[in-house]
N, C-alpha and C positions, 0 to 999 in steps of 0.2 A: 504494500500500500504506500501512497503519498510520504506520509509522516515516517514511516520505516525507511524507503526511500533516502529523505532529507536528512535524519539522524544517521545516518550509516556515511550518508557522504558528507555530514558536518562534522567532525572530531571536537569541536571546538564545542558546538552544540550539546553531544554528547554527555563532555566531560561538565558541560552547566546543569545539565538534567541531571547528572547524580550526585554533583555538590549539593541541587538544589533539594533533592531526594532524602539525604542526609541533613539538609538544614530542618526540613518541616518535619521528619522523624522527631530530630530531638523536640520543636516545639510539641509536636502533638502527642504523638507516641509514647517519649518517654513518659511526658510528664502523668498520662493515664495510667501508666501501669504503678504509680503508685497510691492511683486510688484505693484498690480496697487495703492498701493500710492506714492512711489514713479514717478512712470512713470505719473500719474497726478500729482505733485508738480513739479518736474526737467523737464518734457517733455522727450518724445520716444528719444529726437537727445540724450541729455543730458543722460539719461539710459543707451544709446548703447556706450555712452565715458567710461562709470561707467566698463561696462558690460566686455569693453576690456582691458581694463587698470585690471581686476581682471584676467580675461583667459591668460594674459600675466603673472601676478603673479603667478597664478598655475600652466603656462607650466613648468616657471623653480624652483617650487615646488620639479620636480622629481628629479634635480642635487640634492637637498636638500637630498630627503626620502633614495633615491639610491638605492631601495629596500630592507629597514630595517622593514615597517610594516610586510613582507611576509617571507625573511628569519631571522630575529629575531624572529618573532611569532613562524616560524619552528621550531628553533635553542633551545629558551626559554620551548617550549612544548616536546621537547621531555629530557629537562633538567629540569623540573619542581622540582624534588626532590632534587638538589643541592643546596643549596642556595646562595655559593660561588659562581657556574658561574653565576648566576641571576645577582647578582647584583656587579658583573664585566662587565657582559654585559649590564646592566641600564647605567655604567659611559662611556662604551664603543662608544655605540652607538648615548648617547647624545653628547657627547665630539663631536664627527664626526659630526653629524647635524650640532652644532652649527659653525664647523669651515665652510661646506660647508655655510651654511649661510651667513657666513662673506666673503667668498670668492665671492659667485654669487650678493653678494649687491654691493661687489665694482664694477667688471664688467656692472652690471645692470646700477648703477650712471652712468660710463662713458657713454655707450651705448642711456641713458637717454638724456644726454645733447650734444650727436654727432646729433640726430634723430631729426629734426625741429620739426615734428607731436608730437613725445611724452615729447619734450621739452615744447612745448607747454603747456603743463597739468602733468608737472613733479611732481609736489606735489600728485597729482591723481595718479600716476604711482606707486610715491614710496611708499606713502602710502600703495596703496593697495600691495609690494611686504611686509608689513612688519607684514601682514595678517600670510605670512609663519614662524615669529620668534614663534610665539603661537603656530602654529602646529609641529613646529621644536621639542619644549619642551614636546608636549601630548606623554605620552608613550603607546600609545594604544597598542602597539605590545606586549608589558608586559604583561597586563592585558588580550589583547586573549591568549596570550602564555599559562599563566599557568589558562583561563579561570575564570578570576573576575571580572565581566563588571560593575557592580553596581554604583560604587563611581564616575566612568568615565563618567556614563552615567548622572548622576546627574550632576556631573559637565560643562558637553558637552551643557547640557540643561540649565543651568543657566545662559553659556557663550551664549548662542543663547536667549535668553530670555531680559538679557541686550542689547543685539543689537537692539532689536525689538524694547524695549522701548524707545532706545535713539534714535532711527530713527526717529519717529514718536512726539518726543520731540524738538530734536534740531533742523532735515531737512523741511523747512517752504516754503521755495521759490527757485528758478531754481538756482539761485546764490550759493545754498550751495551744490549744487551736489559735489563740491571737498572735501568737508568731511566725505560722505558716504563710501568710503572705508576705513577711517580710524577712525573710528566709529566700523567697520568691525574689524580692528585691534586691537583694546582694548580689543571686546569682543572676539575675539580668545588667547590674551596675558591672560583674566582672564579665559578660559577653560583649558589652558594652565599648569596656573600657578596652576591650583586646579587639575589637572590630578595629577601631579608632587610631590605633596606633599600628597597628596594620597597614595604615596606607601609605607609610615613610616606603613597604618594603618593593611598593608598584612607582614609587619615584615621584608621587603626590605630596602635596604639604599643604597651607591653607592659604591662599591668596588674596591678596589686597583687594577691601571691596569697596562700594559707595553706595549712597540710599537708591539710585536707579537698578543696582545691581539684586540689591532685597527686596524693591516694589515691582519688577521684571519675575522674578518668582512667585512672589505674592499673585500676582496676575496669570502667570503662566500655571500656575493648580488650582487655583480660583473654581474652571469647573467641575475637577475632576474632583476638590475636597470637598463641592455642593453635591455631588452623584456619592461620594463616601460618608456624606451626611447620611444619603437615600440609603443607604445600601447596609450603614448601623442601624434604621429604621426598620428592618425586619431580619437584620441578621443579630445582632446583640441588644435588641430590646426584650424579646422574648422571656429571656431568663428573668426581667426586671420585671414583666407581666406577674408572670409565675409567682415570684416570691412577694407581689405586692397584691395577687388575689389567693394564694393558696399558705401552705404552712411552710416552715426552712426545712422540713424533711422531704414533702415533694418539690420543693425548691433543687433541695440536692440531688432527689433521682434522675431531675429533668438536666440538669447540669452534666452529669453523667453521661445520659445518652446524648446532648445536648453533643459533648465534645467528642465522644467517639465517634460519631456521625462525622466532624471535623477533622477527623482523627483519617479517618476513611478518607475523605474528600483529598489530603493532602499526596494522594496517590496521582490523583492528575494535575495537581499545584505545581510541582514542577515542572513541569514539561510544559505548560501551560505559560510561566515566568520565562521559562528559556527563552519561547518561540516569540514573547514578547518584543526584547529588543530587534530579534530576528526577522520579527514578520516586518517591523518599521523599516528596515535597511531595504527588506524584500518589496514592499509597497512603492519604496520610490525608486526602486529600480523596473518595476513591472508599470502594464497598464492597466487601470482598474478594474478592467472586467478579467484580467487575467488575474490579480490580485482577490479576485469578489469567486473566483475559482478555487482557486491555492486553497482557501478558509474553507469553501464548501465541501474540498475534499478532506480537508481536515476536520471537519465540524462531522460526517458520517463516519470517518471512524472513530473517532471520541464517543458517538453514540453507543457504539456498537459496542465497544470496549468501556462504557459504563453501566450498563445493561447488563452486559456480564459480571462486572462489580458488584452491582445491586443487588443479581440474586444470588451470589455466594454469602452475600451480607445477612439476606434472609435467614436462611440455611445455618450460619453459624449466630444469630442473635442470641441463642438460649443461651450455649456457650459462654454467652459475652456478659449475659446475667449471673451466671454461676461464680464466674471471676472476679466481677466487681462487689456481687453483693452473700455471693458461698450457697446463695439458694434462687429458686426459681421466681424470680421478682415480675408480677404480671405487673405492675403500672410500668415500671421500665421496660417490659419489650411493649404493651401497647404504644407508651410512647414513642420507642425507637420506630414500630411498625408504619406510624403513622409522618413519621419524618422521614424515614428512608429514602423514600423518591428524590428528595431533595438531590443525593447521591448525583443522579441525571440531570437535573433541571438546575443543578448550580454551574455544574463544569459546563454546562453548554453553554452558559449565560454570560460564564469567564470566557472562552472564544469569544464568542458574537461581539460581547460589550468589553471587554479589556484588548484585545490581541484584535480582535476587529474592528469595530466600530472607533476608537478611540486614534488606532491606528491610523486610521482613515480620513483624521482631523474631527470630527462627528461625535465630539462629546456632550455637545448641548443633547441630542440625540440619545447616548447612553445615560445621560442626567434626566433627563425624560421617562425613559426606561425605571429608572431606579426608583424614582419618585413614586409613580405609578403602582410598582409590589408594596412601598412603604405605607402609601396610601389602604392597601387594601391589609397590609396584616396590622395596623392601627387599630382599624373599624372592627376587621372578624377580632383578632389579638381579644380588644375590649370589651368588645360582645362575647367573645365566647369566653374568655377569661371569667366575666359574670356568671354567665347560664352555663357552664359547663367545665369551670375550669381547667387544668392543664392543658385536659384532651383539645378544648375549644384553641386554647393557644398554640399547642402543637400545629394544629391542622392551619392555622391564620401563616406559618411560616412557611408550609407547602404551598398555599393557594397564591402568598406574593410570590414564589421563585418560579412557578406556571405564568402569572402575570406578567413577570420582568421578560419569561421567556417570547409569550406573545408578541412583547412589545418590540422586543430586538428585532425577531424574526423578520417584524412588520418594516422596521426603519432599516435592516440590511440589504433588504430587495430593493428600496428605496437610495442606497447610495449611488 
């Protein structure tokens, strides 16, 4: 096929798809397999405190990113041969991170200690927002930019590797759940801090900038951090549904299935990242309809090859209950059951709308798009959150990632 084709005769490509492979492992993978010890040492309630006090920290993640990993990566790859803007845009863009940073932690404190519930477990809260100053600093958008995953991935994995060890060292008893996300913190501060310093060994440094050069980025992610708005809006709202109409123990379950769904998906994230810069170098060397080809032979076997995903996912869910929670847990696989598809309908929607359409210059278009699912798992999300809890909210995350799908589909025939 196409895609096997273009991997076999890129080495280059290749060698990005399994850095990349290895990068989203250590995010996803590792860090689930030490769910059920946690959730036997702190308890399911105690887990689902853990679980949202994190999904609160990632929502406002996106003020942070702003969509710098996607239009940096753009920006950087098709500037690969300069090395001047390189590493104006390395100080550009951290510079920015870090002031958004500083900006959403004050608001966050205030917001912290207006809130009884998250006053409550404030230490919990901030901790885990400070999960984001580590990811603030990783420059992974560098490294796919001008495609050098190597250093990062090794780094990614040792900061995920400490986490693992210290978890299992310091967290003993239920009483220490408030230190697990900030345990979390350190080891994203030392991924962090080793991404960073990383980039002396590709011959980058941080280059002299001016306010055109941070309102020039400011403008250039503009759309893509309003579609990453959309796209928090039915992807990391859900779990804040959940624990804000149901208890912190189906808080927990839903978290669970929540991330090994995620966990799953990051089987086509890489490959998906690679073909990124890839496809941009490929688009403006082709002619549109020949580029509007390229994707649609890419986008059928993606299908086919998550299809087959999906049902082996089925096939092994009980499994997957047995591991996490030592017994046969029916709200978590109904849940898982009812999320599954997403499996299909997310990776197609990453083609269509990241690697496509975005590609294509067509972001107002994939901003469109994104709005559109967030629109609809708001409305079901809260409605069925009410009348039906979890289930209802589960299902509000399957019907936006159909909706996003429609929407792409509709505006890619259109390009």
């Amino acid at each position: 096929m196409e895609i096997f084709s273009l991997i076999k005769n890129n080495q280059s490509l290749l060698k990005n798809i399994s850095y990349l492979a290895f990068f989203q492992m250590a995010n996803y993978l590792l860090p689930i397999l030490i769910f059920p010890y946690l959730i036997k040492v702190v308890g399911i309630d105690k887990f689902g405190i853990i679980s949202l006090a994190q999904a609160v920290a990632l929502y406002l993640n996106v003020l942070i990113e702003y969509g710098f990993n996607y239009s940096a990566t753009k920006f950087i790859s098709k500037n690969r041969g300069d090395l001047k803007i390189i590493n104006k845009t390395i100080s550009s863009i951290l510079i920015l991170k870090l002031l958004f940073f500083c900006l959403v932690l004050i608001f966050y404190f205030i917001v912290i200690n207006t809130i009884p519930t998250l006053k409550t477990n404030s230490f919990l809260f901030i901790t885990g927002y400070l999960i984001l100053f580590g990811m603030a600093i990783f420059p992974i958008w560098l490294y796919q930019g001008v495609e050098k995953l190597k250093h990062i991935t090794i780094a990614n994995f040792i900061g995920k590797i400490i986490t693992i060890l210290m978890i299992f060292i310091l967290i003993k008893n239920p009483q220490d759940y408030i230190y697990v996300l900030l345990i979390y913190a350190i080891g994203s501060f030392i991924t962090g801090f080793l991404g960073l310093v990383s980039i002396k060994l590709y011959g980058f440094s941080f280059g002299k900038i001016s306010k055109e050069d941070l309102k020039f980025h400011l403008t250039n992610g503009y759309s893509i951090f309003i579609s990453t708005l959309g796209i928090n809006l039915y992807r990391n709202l859900n779990i804040l549904l959940v624990g804000f109409f149901t208890s912190n123990s189906i808080t927990g379950v839903y978290s669970v299935a929540e991330k090994l769904l995620k966990s799953i998906q990051m089987i086509v994230t890489p490959i998906m990242q690679a073909l990124f810069p890839n496809t941009s170098i490929k688009i403006n060397e082709l002619s549109k309809k020949e580029s509007k080809k390229y994707i649609q032979k890419l986008l059928k076997f993606l299908f086919i090859f998550l299809l087959f995903i999906y049902i082996i996912t089925l096939f092994l869910s009980p499994l997957a209950s047995k591991f996490f929670f030592k017994e046969f847990n029916e709200l978590f696989l109904i849940i898982f059951l009812i999320l599954s598809p997403v499996i299909i309908f997310g990776g197609l929607n990453y083609l269509l709308g990241v690697v496509g359409l975005i590609n294509f210059g067509k972001d107002k278009l994939f901003t469109k798009s994104i709005f559109a699912g967030a629109l609809i798992n708001i409305f079901i999300g809260v409605l069925g959150g009410y009348y039906f809890g979890v289930y209802g909210i589960s299902l509000a995350l399957l019907f936006a990632e159909i909706t996003v799908f429609l929407k792409l589909i509709k505006y890619f025939k259109s390009v």
